[in-house]
C-alpha positions as CSV (number, residue, x, y, z in Angstrom):
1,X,1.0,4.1,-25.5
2,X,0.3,5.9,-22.0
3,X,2.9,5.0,-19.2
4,X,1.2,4.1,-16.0
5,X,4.1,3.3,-14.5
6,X,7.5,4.7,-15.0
7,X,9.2,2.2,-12.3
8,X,8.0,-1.7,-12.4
9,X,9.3,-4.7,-11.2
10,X,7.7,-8.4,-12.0
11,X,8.2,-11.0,-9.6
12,X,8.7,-14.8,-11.2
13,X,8.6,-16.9,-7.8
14,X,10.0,-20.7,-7.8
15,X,10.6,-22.5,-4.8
16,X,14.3,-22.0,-4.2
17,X,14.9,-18.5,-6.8
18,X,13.1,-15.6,-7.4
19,X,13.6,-13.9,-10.9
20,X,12.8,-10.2,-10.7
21,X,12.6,-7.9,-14.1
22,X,12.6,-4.1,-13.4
23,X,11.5,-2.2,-16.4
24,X,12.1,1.6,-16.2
25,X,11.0,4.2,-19.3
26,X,14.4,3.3,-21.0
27,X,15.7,0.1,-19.5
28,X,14.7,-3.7,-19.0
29,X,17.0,-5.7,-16.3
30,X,16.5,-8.9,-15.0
31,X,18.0,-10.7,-12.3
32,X,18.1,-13.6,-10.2
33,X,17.4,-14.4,-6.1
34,X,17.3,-17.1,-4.0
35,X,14.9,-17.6,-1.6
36,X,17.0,-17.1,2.0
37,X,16.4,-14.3,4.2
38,X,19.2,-12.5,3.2
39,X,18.7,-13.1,-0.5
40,X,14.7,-12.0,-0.1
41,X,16.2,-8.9,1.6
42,X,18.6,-8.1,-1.0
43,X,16.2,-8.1,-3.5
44,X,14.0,-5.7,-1.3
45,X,17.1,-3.3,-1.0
46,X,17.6,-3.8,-4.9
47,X,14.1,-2.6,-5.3
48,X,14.2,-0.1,-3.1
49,X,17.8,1.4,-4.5
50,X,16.0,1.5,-8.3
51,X,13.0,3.2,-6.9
52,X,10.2,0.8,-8.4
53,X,7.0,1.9,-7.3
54,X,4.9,-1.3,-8.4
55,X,5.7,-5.0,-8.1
56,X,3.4,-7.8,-9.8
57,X,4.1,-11.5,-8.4
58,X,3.2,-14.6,-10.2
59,X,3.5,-18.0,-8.2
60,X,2.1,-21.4,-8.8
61,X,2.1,-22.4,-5.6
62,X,2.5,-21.1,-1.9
63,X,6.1,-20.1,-2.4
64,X,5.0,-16.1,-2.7
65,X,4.1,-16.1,0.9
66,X,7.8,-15.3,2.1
67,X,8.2,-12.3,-0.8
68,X,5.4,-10.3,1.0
69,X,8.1,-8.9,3.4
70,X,8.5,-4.9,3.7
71,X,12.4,-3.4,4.3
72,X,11.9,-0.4,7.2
């Protein structure tokens, strides 16, 4: 199988926790958010610190709206 991507993260979204699974070449990690400020921006540096290069969100509802932050 061809890798597209050697870094991915996929966003579950809930209303008060986001669960995030990063899945590298070798590695599958999941973990868990809440939906506060600080806990959206933790998972952005958490992102950012594993180097994913892709993220793909699923949401049943308006609750993604908040996740489409960006960390300067």
């Amino acid at each position: 199988m061809q890798v597209v991507y050697e870094r991915c993260c996929g966003l579950d979204v809930h209303k008060r926790t986001v669960v995030a699974c990063l899945r590298t070449m070798r590695t599958q990690r999941t973990r868990t958010f809440g939906t506060t400020t600080e806990d959206l921006l933790a998972l952005a540096d958490w992102l950012i610190a594993e180097r994913v290069s892709h993220v793909a969100m699923e949401s049943t509802s308006v609750f993604w709206q908040p996740i489409l932050l960006q960390r300067a």
